[in-house]
C-alpha positions, 0 to 999 in steps of 0.5 A: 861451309861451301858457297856455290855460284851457278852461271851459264843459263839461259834461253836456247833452241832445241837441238843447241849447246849451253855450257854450265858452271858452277863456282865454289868456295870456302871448303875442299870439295870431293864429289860435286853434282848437277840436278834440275828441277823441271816446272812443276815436278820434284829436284832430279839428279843429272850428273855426278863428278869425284875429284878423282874424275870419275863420273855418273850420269842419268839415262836421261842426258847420257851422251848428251851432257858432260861434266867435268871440273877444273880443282885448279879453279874449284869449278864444276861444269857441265856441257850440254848438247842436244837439248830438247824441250824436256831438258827445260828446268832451273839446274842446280850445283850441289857439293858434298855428297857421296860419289858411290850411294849417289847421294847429294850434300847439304851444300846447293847453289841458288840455281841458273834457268835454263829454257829449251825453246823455238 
């Protein structure tokens, strides 16, 4: 069983960076994603990570957002630049599913808030 441990939200303007984390124990862990859960609307996916490092993202944070991991640390982050109001959501760390069907694991974090506001 993987436990992960989100960190990193928060309240930020529009137009300026947070950077995520997501720690994980208990387990080897191959693919690792973030999805986010806007107010009042279902969990969607943002980004995917491999542990060979490739990665997958939605058209939504595409050149925005960065994911990346660190095996050394068993850490996942994602970076985000230019955030706007819509990016408003609690974000989710997720690990074990499938890096090629797009799919999530059974293993989710408790979720970090993240509030895009002037």
């Amino acid at each position: 069983q993987v436990q992960l441990v989100e960190s990193g939200g928060g309240l930020v303007q529009p137009g300026g960076s947070l950077r995520l984390s997501c720690a994980a124990s208990g387990s080897t862990i191959y693919t690792m994603g973030w999805y986010r859960q806007p107010p009042g609307k279902q969990r969607e996916w943002v980004a995917t990570i491999a542990d060979h490092g490739g990665v997958r993202y939605a058209d939504s944070v595409m050149g925005r957002f960065s994911i990346s991991r660190d095996n050394a640390k068993n850490t996942m982050y994602l970076q985000m630049n230019s955030l706007k109001s819509e990016d408003t959501a609690v974000y989710y760390c997720n690990a074990g599913g499938d890096f090629w069907f797009n799919s999530p694991g059974c293993s989710w974090g408790q979720g970090t808030q993240v509030t895009v506001s002037s």
